[in-house]
N, C-alpha and C positions, 0 to 999 in steps of 0.2 A: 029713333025719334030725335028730329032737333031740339037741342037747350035753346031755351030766353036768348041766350047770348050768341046764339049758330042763327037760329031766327034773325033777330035783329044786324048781325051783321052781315046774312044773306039780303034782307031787304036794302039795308046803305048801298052792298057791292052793286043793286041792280040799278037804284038812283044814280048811283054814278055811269052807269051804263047810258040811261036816259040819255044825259044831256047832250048835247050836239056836238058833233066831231069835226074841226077845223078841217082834219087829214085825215084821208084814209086809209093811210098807212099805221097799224099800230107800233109803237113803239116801246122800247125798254122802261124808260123814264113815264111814258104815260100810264102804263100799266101801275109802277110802282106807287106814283103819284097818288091812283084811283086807289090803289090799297090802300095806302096812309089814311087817306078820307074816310075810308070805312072803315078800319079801326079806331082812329080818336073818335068818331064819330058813335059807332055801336060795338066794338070789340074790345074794351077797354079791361071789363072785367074779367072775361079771358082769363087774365095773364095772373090773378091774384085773387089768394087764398082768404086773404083779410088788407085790405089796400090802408083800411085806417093805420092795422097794424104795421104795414110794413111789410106785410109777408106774401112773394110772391109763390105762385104754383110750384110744386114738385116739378121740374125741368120746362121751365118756360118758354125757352126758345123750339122746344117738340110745340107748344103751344102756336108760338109763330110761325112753323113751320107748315102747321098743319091750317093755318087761317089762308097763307098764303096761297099755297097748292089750290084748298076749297074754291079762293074765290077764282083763283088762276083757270083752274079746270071748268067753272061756271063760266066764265068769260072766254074758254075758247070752244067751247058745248057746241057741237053744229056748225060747228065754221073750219076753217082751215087755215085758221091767221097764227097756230101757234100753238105749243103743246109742251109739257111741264115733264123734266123728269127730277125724281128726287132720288136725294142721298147716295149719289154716285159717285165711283173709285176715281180718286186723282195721286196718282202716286200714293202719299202712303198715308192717306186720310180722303173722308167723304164731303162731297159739296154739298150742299144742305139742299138747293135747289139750283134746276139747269133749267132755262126759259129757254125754248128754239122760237126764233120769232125769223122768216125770210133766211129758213136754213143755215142762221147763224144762231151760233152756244151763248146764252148770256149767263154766264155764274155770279150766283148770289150768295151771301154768307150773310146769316143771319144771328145777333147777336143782343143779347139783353146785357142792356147796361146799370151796375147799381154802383157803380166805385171809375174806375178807372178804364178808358177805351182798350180792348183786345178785338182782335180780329185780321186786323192788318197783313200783320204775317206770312198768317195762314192761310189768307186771300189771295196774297203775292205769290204764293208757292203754287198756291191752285191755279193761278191766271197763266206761271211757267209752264207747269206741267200742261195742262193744254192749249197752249201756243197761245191764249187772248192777252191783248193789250189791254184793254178794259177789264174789271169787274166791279159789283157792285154789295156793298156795304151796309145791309138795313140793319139801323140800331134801334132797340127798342129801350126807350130812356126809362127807368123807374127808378131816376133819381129822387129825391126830394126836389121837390120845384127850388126852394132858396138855395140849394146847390151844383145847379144845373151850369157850367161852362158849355161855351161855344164850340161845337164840333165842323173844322171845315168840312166844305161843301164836295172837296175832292182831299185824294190824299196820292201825292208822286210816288212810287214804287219800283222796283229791279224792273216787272215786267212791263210796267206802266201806270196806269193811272187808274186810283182806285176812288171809284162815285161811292159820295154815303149819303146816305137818307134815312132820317132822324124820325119816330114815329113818336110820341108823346105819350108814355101809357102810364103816366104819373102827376095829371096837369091839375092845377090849384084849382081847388072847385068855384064856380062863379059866388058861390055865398062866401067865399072865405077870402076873395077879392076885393081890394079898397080903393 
């Protein structure tokens, strides 16, 4: 049975679906994009145990993993535009998630943030290990909003260039807005 929050963030993933498609070609970036919207949107609580407190889930990023994959596998249900494999062997650690989109590997490293950026690295070593120039970077912020820095929008690496994309799963509530 789906939770409140598996609910609600099925119903966002499919609004996003809705809306009209410039291209028909799917892409890495729009994919992600559609994610982020539907998590700030209806997946927020997900990730946390008591958000007032400050306390996020027992392994959060298994949390983001598993929002991803959901909506990824809902969005490729019946079609042939693309297909999700997870937690696969790269040398001598696992990629959290493999997107095949037009028979190309797009790896993602998924990463909750509550102190200082990691991931990097780890991304580089994975993008070596299977020959990609690209990969991509999803942070999931649960900073404090009054201590939230700016994370560029790419990051240059040994093997290339690493895309990040920022989810907001810590955002000041509209009532506590001035």
């Amino acid at each position: 049975m789906l939770s409140r929050t598996d609910s609600d963030f099925i119903e966002e993933f499919y609004r996003s679906e809705a809306r009209p498609r410039h291209a028909s070609r799917v892409t890495i970036s729009q994919l992600l994009l559609e994610f982020r919207r539907a998590v700030q949107a209806a997946g927020i609580n997900a990730f946390w145990q008591s958000r007032i407190a400050g306390r996020l889930r027992s392994k959060p990023e298994s949390v983001a993993q598993h929002l991803l994959e959901l909506g990824l596998e809902m969005r490729f249900y019946g079609t042939k535009s693309g297909f999700v494999v997870s937690q696969f062997r790269s040398g001598i650690g696992f990629v959290d998630v493999g997107i095949v989109l037009s028979r190309v590997l797009h790896i993602v490293e998924l990463k909750v943030l509550t102190k200082a950026l990691r991931g990097p690295s780890q991304l580089d070593q994975y993008m070596e290990d299977r020959q990609r120039n690209e990969g991509w970077l999803v942070i999931f912020d649960a900073r404090l909003p009054g201590s939230k820095t700016d994370i560029p929008a790419s990051i240059p690496c040994k093997a290339g260039k690493i895309r990040t994309l920022v989810v907001d799963i810590n955002p000041t509530a509209p009532s506590r807005k001035r």
